[in-house]
C-alpha positions in Angstrom: 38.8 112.4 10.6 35.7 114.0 11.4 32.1 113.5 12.7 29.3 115.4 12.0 26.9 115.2 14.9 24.1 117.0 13.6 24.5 119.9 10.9 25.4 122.9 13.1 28.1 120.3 15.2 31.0 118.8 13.7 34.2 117.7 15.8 37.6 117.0 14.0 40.9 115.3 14.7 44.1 114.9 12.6 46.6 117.1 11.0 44.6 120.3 10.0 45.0 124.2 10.5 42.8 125.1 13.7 40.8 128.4 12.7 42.9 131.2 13.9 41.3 134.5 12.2 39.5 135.9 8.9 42.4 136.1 7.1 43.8 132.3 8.1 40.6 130.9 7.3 39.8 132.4 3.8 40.4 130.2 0.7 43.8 131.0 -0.7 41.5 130.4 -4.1 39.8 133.4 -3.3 42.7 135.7 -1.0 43.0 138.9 -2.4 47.2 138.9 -2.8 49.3 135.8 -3.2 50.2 135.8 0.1 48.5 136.6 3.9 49.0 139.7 5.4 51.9 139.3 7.8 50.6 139.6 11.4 47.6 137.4 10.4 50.6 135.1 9.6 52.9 134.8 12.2 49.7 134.5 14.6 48.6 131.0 12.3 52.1 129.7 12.7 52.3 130.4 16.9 49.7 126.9 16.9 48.0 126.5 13.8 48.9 126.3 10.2 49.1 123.9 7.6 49.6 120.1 8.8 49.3 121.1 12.7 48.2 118.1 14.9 45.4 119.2 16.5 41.7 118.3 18.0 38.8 120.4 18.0 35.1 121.3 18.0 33.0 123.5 15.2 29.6 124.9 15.8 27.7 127.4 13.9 24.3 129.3 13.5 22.6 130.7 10.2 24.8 134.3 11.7 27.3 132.8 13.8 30.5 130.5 14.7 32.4 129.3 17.1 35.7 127.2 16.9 37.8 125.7 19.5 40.5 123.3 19.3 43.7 121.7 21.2 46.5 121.6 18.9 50.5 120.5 19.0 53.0 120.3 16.3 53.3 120.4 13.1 53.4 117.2 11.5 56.6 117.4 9.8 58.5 119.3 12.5 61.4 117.2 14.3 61.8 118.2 17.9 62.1 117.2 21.4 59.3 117.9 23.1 55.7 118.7 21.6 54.0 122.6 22.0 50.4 122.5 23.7 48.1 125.4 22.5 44.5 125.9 22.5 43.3 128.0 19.1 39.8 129.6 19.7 37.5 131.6 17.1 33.9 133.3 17.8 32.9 135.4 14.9 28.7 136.9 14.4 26.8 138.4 11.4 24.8 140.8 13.1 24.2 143.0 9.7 23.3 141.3 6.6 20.9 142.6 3.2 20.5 142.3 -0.2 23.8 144.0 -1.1 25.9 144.0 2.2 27.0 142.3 5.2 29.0 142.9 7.9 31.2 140.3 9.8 32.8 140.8 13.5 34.7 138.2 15.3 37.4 137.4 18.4 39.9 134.9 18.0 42.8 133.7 20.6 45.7 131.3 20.7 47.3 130.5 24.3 50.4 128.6 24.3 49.3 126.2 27.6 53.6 124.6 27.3 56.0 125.2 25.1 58.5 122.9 23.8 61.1 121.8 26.0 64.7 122.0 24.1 65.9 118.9 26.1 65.0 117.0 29.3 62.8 118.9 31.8 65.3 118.0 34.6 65.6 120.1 37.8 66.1 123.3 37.7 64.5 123.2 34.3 65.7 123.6 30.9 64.3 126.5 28.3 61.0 126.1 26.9 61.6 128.3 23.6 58.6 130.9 21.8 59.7 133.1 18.9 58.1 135.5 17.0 58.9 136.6 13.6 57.6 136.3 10.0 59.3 137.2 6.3 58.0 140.1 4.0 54.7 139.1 2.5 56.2 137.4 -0.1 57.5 134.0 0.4 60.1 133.3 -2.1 62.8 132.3 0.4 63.5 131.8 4.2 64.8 135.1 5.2 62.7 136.9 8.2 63.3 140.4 8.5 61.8 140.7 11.7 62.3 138.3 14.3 62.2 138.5 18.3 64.6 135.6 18.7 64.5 133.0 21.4 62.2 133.6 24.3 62.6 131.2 27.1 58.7 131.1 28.0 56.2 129.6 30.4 53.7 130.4 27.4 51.6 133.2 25.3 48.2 134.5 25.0 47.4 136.3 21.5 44.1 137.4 21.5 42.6 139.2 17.6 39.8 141.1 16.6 37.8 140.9 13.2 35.7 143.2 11.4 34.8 142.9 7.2 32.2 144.7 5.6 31.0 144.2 1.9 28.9 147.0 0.1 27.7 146.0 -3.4 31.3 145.3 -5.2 33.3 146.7 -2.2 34.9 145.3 0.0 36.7 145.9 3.0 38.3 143.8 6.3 40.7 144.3 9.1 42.3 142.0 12.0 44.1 143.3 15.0 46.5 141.0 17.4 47.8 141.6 20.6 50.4 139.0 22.0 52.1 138.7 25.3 54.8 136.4 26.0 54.8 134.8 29.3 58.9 134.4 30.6 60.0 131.6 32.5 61.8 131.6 36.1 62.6 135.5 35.1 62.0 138.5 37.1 62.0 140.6 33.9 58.5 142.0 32.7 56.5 140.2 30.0 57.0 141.3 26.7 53.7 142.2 24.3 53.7 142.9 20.9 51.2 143.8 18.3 49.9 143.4 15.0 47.0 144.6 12.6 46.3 145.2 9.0 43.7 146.9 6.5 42.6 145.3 3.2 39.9 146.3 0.4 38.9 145.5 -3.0 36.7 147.2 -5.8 35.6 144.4 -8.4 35.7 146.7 -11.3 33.3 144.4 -13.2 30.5 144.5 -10.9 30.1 141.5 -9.0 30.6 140.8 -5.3 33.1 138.7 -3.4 31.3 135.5 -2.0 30.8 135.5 1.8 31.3 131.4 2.9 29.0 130.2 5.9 31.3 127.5 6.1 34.4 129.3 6.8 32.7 133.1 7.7 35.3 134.3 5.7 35.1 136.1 2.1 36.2 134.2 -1.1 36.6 134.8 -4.8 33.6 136.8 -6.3 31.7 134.7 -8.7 32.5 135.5 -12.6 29.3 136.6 -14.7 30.9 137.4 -18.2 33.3 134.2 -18.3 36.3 135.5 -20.5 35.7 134.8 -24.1 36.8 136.8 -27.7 33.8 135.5 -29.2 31.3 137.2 -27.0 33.4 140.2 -26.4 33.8 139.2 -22.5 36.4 139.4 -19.9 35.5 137.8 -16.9 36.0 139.7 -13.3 38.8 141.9 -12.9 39.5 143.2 -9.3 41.7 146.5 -7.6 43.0 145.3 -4.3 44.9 147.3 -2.0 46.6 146.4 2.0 48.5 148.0 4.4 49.9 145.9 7.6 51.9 146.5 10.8 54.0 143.9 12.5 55.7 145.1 15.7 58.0 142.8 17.4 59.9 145.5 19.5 59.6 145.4 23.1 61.6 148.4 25.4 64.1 148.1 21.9 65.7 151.8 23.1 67.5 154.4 21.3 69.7 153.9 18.3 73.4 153.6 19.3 72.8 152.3 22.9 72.1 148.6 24.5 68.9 148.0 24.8 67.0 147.3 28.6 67.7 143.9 30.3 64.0 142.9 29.2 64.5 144.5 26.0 63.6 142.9 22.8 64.5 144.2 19.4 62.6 142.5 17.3 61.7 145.2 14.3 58.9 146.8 13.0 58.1 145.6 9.5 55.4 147.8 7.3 53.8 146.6 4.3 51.9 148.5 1.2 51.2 146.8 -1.4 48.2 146.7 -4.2 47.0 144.1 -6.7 45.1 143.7 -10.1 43.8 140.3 -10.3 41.9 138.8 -13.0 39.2 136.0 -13.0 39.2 134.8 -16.9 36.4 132.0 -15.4 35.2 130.8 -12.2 38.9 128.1 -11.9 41.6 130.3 -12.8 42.9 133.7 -11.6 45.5 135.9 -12.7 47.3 137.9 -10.3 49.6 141.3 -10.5 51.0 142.1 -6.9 53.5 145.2 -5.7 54.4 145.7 -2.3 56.7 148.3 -0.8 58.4 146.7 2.3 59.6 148.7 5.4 61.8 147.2 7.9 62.6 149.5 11.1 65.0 147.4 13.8 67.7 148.5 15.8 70.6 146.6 16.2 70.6 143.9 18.7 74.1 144.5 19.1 73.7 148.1 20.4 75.5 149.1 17.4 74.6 152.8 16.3 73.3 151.7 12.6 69.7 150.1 12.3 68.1 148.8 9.0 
């Protein structure tokens, strides 16, 4: 449900995703591979996402935005206890012409209480936060990279934006730093980070939309629509990313056990580039390859890693 105040304030409650950065926001009409760039992922599914029960505020300016919203569970997810996080988004246009824009923007998500796994009786009981995400390609469960089980008095990820569109290129980043808050521990925090780069080159001349609703980029808008009778082919598109996900925290040196705060989550990096192809403005062809590198020590202090 959602009221519209006036036409620059709107508030919203129900089961929705709770902006959490350029990449979560953007249409996945208009994304520029089939699937997110990891980092930008695992950050939506810390307290956003898809179905997340949540309650929140949205204001915006002719060159600016600002989200902020109270969130819990997701709507199917069976547990215990119920996760409250607050998911925040700022993002400006300080650039914009004729034939380019440039977009800058924070975003954080703070984990205010995790779950509890059972009844908060005295001393306590754990209050779970884990990290990890699969290759970005979804076609089953396996994650590749995982920090396991943190018992956690919370989190604090806080991202940085930046997208810039010249003519028909186009180009955006996100960096995410998170630290993980322990609980009743005298071990030191753990922090990990994130960030990827992505571009395109519409090789038929148009530009990739920028959406005032969203401030994110979607789908450029097809000028020849494809047809053999007048000799056109619609928009076709290069894309190319590469992202970093680093769940390792004090991991160590192959062979040996890791630190007592140690955390050996892995370090997963992705290249991959796409051909996609916009026969009109309601369908899209895509041709995706990635090349997937997973670096994580055994947990085990075993002297092989993957």
């Amino acid at each position: 449900m959602q009221w519209n105040a006036n036409p620059n304030l709107r508030f919203r409650i129900g089961a929705f995703s709770p902006p959490a950065g350029l990449e979560e926001v953007a249409s996945t009409n208009g994304s520029l591979f089939a699937e997110r760039a990891s980092p930008s992922e695992l950050v939506r599914g810390i307290a956003a996402g898809d179905g997340r029960v949540a309650a929140g505020v949205f204001a915006n300016g002719e060159r600016w935005q600002l989200s902020a919203a109270l969130s819990g569970n997701v709507v199917t997810t069976q547990t215990f206890d119920e996760q409250l996080a607050f998911v925040g988004r700022f993002s400006v246009v300080p650039y914009k012409r004729t034939d380019s824009i440039l977009h800058l923007g924070l975003n954080t998500t703070i984990v205010i209480d995790p779950a509890a796994t059972a009844p908060n009786v005295v001393p306590g009981v754990a209050t779970n936060l884990r990290l990890r995400d699969r290759p970005e390609l979804r076609v089953d469960g396996t994650r590749l990279v995982d920090t396991g089980n943190i018992d956690s008095d919370g989190l604090t990820e806080i991202g940085a934006e930046f997208a810039y569109q010249w003519r028909n290129f186009y180009a955006q980043a996100e960096y995410f730093d998170i630290t993980v808050q322990r609980r009743a521990s005298a071990l030191t925090d753990p922090h990990f980070n994130g960030w990827y780069v992505q571009g395109s080159w519409v090789l038929t001349g148009e530009r990739r939309r920028y959406n005032p609703a969203t401030f994110a980029f979607d789908a450029p808008p097809v000028d020849h629509p494809f047809s053999l009778a007048d000799g056109a082919w619609g928009a076709w598109e290069l894309a190319g990313r590469y992202s970093d996900l680093d769940l390792n925290y004090h991991e160590g040196d192959p062979g040996k056990a890791p630190s007592a705060d140690g955390i050996r989550g892995g370090e997963q990096r992705v290249v991959a580039a796409g051909l996609n192809w916009y026969p009109n403005s309601f369908t899209r062809l895509m041709l995706d390859y990635q090349a997937v590198r997973i670096d994580r020590l055994s947990p085990s202090a075993s002297a092989f890693q993957t």
